[in-house]
Every structure is written in structure tokens, then in C-alpha cells.
KETOR-770704 format. One line per field, with one value per residue (C-alpha): x, y, z. Coordinates in steps of 0.02 Angstrom, whole numbers, padded with zeros to 5 digits. Layout:
residues N
x: X  ...;
y: Y  ...;
z: Z  ...;
end
This chain:
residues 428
x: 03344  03255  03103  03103  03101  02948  02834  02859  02791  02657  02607  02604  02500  02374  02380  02359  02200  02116  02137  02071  01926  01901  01902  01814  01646  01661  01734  01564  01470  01562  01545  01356  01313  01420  01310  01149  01207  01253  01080  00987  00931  00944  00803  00815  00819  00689  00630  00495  00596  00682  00486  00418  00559  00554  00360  00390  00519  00430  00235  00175  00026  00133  00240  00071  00020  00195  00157  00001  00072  00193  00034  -00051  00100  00094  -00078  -00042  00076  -00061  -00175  -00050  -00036  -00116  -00207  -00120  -00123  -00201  -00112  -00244  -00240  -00379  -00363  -00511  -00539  -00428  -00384  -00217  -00259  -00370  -00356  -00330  -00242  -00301  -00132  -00209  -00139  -00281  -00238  -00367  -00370  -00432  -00537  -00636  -00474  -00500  -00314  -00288  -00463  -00360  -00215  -00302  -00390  -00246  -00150  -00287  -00277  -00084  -00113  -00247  -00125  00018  -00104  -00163  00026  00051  -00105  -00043  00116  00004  -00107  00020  00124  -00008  -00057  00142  00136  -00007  00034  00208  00127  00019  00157  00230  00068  00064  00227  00183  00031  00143  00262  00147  00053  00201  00230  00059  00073  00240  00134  00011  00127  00222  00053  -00011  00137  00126  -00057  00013  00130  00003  -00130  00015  00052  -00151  -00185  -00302  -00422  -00368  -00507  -00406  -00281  -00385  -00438  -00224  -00226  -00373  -00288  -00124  -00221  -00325  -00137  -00074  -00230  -00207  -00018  -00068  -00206  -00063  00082  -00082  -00113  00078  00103  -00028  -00002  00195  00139  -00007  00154  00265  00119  00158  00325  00255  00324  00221  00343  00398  00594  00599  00618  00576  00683  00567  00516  00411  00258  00193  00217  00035  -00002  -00017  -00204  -00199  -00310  -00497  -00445  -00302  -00358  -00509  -00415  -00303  -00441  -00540  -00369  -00336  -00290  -00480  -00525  -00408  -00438  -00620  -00601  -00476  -00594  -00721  -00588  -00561  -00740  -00726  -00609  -00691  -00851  -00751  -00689  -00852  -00909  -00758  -00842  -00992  -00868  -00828  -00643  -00586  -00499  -00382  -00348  -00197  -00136  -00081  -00212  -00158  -00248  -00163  -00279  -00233  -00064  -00045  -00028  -00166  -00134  -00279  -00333  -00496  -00579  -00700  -00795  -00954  -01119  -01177  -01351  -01418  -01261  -01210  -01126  -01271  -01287  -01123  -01083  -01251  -01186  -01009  -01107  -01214  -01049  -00979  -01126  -01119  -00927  -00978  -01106  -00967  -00855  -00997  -01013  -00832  -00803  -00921  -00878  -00684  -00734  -00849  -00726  -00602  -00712  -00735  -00553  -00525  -00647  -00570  -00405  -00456  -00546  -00403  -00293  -00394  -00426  -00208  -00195  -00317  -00265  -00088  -00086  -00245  -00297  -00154  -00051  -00196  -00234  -00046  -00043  -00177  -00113  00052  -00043  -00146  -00006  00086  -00034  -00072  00104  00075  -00092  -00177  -00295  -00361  -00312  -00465  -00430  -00262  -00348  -00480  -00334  -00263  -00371  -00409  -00248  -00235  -00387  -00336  -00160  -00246  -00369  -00242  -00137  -00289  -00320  -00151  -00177  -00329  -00234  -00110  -00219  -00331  -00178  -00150  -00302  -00299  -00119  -00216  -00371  -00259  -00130  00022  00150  00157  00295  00397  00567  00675;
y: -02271  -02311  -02380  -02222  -02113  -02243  -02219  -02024  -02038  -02121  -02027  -01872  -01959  -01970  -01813  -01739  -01861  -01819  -01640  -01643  -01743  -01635  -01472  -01544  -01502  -01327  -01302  -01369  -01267  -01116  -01157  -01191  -01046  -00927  -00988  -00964  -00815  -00758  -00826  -00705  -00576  -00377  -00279  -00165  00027  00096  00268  00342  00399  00199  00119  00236  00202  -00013  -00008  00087  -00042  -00209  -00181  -00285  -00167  -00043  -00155  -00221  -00048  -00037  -00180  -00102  00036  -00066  -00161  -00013  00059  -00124  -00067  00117  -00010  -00120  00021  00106  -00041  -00024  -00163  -00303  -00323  -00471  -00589  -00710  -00834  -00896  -01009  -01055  -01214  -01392  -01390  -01329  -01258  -01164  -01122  -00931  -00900  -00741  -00664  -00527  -00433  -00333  -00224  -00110  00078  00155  00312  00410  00428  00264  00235  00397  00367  00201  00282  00419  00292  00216  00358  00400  00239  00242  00418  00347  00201  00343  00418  00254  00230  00391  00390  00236  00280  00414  00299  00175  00339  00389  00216  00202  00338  00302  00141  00192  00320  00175  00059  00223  00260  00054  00063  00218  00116  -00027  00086  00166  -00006  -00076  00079  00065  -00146  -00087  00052  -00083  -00197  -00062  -00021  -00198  -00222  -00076  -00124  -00284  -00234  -00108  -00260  -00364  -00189  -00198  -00032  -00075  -00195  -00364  -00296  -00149  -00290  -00377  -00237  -00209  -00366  -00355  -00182  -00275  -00406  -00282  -00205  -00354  -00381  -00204  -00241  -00381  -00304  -00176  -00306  -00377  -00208  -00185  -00345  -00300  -00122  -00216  -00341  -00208  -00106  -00242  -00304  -00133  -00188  -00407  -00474  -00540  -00500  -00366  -00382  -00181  -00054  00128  00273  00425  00478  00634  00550  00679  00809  00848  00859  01040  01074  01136  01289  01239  01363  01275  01106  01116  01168  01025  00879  00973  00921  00748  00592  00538  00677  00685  00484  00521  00640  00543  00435  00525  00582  00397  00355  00495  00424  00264  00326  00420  00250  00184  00358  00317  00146  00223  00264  00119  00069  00039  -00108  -00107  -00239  -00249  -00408  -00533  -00622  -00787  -00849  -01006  -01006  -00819  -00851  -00680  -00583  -00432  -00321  -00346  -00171  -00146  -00069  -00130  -00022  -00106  -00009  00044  -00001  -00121  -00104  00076  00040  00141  00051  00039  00230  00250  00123  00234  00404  00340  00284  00455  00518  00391  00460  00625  00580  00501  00617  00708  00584  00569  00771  00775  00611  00702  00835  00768  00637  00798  00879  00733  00699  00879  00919  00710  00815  00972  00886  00776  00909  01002  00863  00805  00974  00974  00801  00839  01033  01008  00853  00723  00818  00843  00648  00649  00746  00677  00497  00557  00646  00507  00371  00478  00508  00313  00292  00408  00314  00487  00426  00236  00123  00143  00331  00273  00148  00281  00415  00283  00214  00420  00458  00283  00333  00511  00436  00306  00434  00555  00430  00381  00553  00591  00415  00472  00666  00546  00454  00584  00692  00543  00535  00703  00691  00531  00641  00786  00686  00765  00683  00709  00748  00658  00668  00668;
z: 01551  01414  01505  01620  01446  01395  01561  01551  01362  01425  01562  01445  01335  01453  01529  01362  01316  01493  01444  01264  01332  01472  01364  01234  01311  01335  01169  01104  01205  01161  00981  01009  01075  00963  00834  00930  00952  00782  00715  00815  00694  00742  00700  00564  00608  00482  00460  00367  00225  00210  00218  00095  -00029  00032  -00030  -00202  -00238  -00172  -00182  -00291  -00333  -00396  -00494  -00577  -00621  -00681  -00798  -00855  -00935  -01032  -01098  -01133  -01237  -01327  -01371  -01460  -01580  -01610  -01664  -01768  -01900  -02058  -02137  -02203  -02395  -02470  -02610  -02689  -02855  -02952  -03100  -03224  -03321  -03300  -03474  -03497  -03683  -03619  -03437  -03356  -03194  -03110  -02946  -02850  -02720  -02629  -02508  -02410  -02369  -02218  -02248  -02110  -02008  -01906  -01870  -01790  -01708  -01637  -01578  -01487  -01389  -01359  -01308  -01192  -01114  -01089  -01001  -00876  -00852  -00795  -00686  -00596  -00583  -00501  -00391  -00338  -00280  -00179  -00109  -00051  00018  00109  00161  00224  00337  00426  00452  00513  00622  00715  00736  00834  00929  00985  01030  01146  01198  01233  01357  01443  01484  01533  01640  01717  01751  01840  01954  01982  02055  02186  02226  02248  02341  02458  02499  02554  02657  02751  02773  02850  02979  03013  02951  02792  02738  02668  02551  02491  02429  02348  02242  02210  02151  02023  01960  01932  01836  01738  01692  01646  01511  01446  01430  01341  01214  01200  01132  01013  00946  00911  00812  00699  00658  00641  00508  00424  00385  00333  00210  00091  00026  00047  00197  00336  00480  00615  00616  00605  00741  00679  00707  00715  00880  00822  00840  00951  00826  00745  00576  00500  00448  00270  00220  00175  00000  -00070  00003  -00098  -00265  -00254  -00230  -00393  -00488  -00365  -00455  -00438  -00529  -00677  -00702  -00703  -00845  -00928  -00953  -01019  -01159  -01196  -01231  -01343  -01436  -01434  -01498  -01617  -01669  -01703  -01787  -01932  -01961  -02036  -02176  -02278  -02315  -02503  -02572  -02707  -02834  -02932  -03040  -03176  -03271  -03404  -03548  -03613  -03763  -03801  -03734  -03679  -03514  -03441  -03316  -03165  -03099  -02991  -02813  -02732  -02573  -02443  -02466  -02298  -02339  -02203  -02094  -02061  -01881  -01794  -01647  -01597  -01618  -01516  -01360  -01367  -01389  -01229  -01125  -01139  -01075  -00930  -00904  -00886  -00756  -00676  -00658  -00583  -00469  -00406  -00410  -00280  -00196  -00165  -00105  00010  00092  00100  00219  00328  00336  00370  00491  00585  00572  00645  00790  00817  00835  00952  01054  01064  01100  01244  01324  01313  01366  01526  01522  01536  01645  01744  01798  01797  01952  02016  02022  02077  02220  02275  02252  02392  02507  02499  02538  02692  02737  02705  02577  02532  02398  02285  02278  02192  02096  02031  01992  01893  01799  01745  01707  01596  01520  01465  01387  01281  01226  01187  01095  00986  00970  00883  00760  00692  00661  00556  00459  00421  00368  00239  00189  00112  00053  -00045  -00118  -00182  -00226  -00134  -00055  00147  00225  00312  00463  00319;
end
């Protein structure tokens, strides 16, 4: 009995060791590819709103400009601290009988305002450091949403080239099967063949562009990758053109503009700096003096005050004097400048918004047709294969047009959200 009980035990034994071993494989597996799986990475939904908002927190430009102010501010301290005073000790003779010790403390006074003359400057600078800040944040809006708006248009460019490789290859396909049945050219399949590999190139070009306008994006808030997918899908809805009027009224006041003649109110202050130095500062003495031979204490009073004789800070007040000048011409300059890059960018918006309009109200739907039209009757061996090829290649021609078309409306629209300094609006 006992030995019967002893082979059963045994025989489970092994039956439970052929199993474990037998599972044990597919156990790994499983395991192996749950974490493949799970290290696959989703792509991050973002919308305009979310990559606006990603750059302002993680640009490093901004946060450098961020930096500057705080600097700057460092600076109005610095220029409202008076001089230091001056503590000083002279002694006169060895001899102890007879020896005099001399404690001053000296301490100068500022006259002509020049600490106010400091702290203007320095205010002035700390205000052009809040407008770089601010035009900044503009700029890198602006630069936000068109780049978002061209990783859209490359993704269109992307579908529709994978749309047209797929027409390609039904069409390569069907020309096939009509040069096996005899009734075209092995020609005419040789030409479906080139306009499938011509597809195929553009598809490719198309997955290039896409990947770049990706990582140009992904370069505002510092990363170099694409593990994003955006959200918006009103790509095809143009940008408003603003009135020439206001348009022109905001770029006089842009952030261009107002730094430009911040700056000219700094190098006021700066040459009102050097203006105060022509004024000479006074120092005042006031101390103990000892006369061991006397042995008796004297009070120490005096003043003492530079004669602007051979020195009179001209030259410098005359450099500042001549760098305001240059900051007026300047501002001249960019005034001008503005509103000239305003009119270009409106007149690229206006024109790309005529042109979308055209392409995608005539012109698209248009070659649309026609394709469709010719791809039938090639189907009904009413017309030949380079009719289809020709309708293709029109209507493939339009849609790329028309999608440049609408990314040069979106960039220009940025550009003059960047001149006036407004934010543009966005799917929110």
C-alpha cells in the first residue's frame, strides 16, 4: 500500500514539473510583451490653447528675459545707495611726547541730483526689460501658432498624399489588368507605374515635411521630439483680415515701437547722468585731533569740493547728448520699419485669403471632378490612362497649392498679431 501511495506521489510530481516547464514559456512571453506593450508611449492630445501655455512655461527665452528683469531691478538698488562714508587716521611724529593723532570720518555729498539721475535710468531700464518680456511672450505666441498651424497643414499634406499613393495604386492596378485583357498598351502601364512611384516620393517629402514642422514646434517649449498629436481640426478656417485703420494704430504703439522710445528716454537719463557730473560733489570732514605735548583734545571740522577746472565731464555729456540723438533716429527708423512689414504681411494675408478662397470654392472642386470623371471613364475604357494621369496630377496640384495657400494666411496672421502686439486667437 504504501509503495502504491509512493508511485502515485511520484507520478504527480512529474506531471506537475512537465506542466510548470511547459507553461513556463508562455508565461514569459506574456510577461514580455505586456511590458513592450506598456512602454509604448501614447501621443499627447495637444491643442492650441495647451502649446501656447507649454512654451510660456518651458522656453527658455522667456525665462531669460524673466531673469533680466530681476537683474535690472538689482540695478535700481544699486543706484539708489548713497556714498559710503570714509573713516581715516593720521598720526604725526614717533615721539610719544610729542606726537598728534588726527580720526576722520569723511563722508561725501551728492549735489546736482545724480542719484535720482541713477535711478531714473534705472527705472527706465527695468521698464524696457518688462516690455522685452512682454513682446516676447508675443513673439513666441505668435511664433506658436504658426507653427501649430503648419504641423496641421503637413498633416493635411500627409493625408491627402497618402490618399493620392492609394489612387495611384487602383489605378496602376486597373491598367494592369486591362493590358493583361489586350485592350491598352503595355505602355499605358508603364506610365501607372511611374505615377505610383512619383506618389510614393510625394508621400514621402510629405512625412519629411511633417517631422519637421513636428520638431520646429516642439523646439518652443525645448524638446526635440514629436510625441504630440493636435486636437484642432479648424485648420481650414481663415484668418480674419483686420482693418488697414486700426491695424495701423496698433503697430504705431507695437512692442517695437514703445522699446524704441523707451530707449530714447533712457539715454536721457543717462545723459542726464553725465549732465549732474559737471557739478562737483562735497566732502565733509568731521574728527578728533591729539596733541600729546598739549595733552589736550580738538574737535576736526572741514569740506573739501574738486574744481572743475581742466575736467568738467564735457565729453562724456557730449557722447550721451549725441546717443539720444542716435535714439531718436532710431526710433525713426523702426516706426517706419513696422509699418512697412505690416503692409507686407497684410497685403500676404489678403492674397492668401483670396487665393484659399478661390482654390477651395472653383478651383479644387473643379480638378476634383475632373479626376473623378476621368478615373471612371478609364474604368469604362472610354478615355486613356494618361487622361487620368493628367487629371490627377491637376487636382494634386490645386490641393497642395491651396494648402500652402492657407499656411501662409496663418503665418502672416501671426505676423501681425507679433508687430502690434496682440494676442491671436485661438479654438479655445
Amino acid at each position: 500500500m504504501y509503495r502504491h501511495s509512493f508511485l502515485l506521489a511520484l507520478a504527480l510530481l512529474a506531471a506537475s514539473t512537465s506542466h510548470a516547464q511547459s507553461t513556463a514559456p508562455g508565461n514569459t512571453e506574456q510577461i514580455q510583451s505586456y511590458t513592450a506593450s506598456s512602454l509604448v508611449k501614447e501621443p499627447r492630445l495637444l491643442s492650441l490653447p495647451a502649446a501656447i501655455n507649454l512654451a510660456f512655461d518651458q522656453n527658455k527665452g522667456l525665462a531669460a528675459a524673466r531673469k533680466e528683469i530681476e537683474a535690472v531691478e538689482a540695478t535700481i538698488i544699486q543706484a539708489g545707495a548713497r556714498p559710503n562714508p570714509e573713516f581715516s587716521a593720521l598720526m604725526e611724529d614717533t615721539r610719544k611726547s610729542t606726537r598728534t593723532t588726527t580720526y576722520l570720518i569723511n563722508q561725501p555729498i551728492e549735489l546736482g541730483d545724480k542719484r535720482s539721475a541713477r535711478i531714473e535710468a534705472a527705472q527706465r531700464a527695468r521698464d524696457m526689460a518688462l516690455l522685452g518680456y512682454s513682446a516676447k511672450r508675443t513673439e513666441i505666441r505668435a511664433g506658436v501658432v504658426a507653427a501649430y498651424y503648419d504641423v496641421m497643414v503637413a498633416t493635411e499634406r500627409q493625408r491627402l498624399a497618402k490618399e493620392l499613393l492609394g489612387l495611384a495604386k487602383t489605378a496602376a492596378d486597373m491598367a494592369g489588368r486591362r493590358v493583361t485583357a489586350g485592350k491598352i498598351s503595355p505602355v499605358e502601364q508603364t506610365k501607372a507605374k511611374v505615377a505610383e512611384a512619383s506618389a510614393q516620393l510625394e508621400l514621402n517629402q510629405a512625412d519629411s515635411e511633417l517631422i519637421l514642422a513636428q520638431k520646429k514646434l516642439a523646439m518652443f517649449w525645448g524638446s526635440v521630439g514629436n510625441e504630440f498629436q493636435l486636437t484642432d481640426g479648424g485648420v481650414e478656417t481663415l484668418p480674419e483680415l483686420p482693418a488697414i485703420a486700426q491695424l495701423t494704430e496698433k503697430v504705431a504703439i507695437g512692442p517695437a515701437v514703445k522699446l524704441a522710445q523707451l530707449e530714447v528716454e533712457r539715454r536721457r537719463a543717462l545723459a542726464k547722468i553725465e549732465s549732474s557730473k559737471r557739478i562737483p560733489d562735497v566732502n565733509l570732514t568731521f574728527g578728533n585731533k591729539r596733541d600729546e605735548s598739549a595733552a589736550r583734545n580738538m574737535w576736526v571740522v572741514g569740506i573739501s569740493m574738486p574744481i572743475p577746472v581742466f575736467d568738467s565731464n564735457k565729453g562724456n555729456e557730449l557722447e550721451a547728448l549725441k546717443r539720444v540723438d542716435k535714439a531718436r533716429d532710431e526710433l525713426s527708423i523702426v516706426e517706419v520699419q513696422m509699418q512697412s512689414e505690416a503692409a507686407q504681411s497684410f497685403e500676404r494675408l489678403r492674397n492668401a485669403r483670396e487665393e484659399a478662397a478661390a482654390l477651395r470654392g472653383e478651383i479644387v472642386p473643379g480638378a476634383q471632378s475632373a479626376y473623378q470623371a476621368a478615373r471612371t471613364g478609364f474604368e469604362l475604357g472610354k478615355f486613356g490612362y494618361l487622361d487620368v494621369l493628367d487629371a490627377q496630377r491637376t487636382f494634386f496640384q490645386a490641393k497642395a497649392q491651396y494648402w500652402k495657400a492657407l499656411s501662409t494666411a496663418f503665418q502672416a496672421a501671426a505676423d501681425l498679431d507679433r508687430l502690434a502686439g496682440t494676442e491671436t486667437p485661438s479654438a479655445e
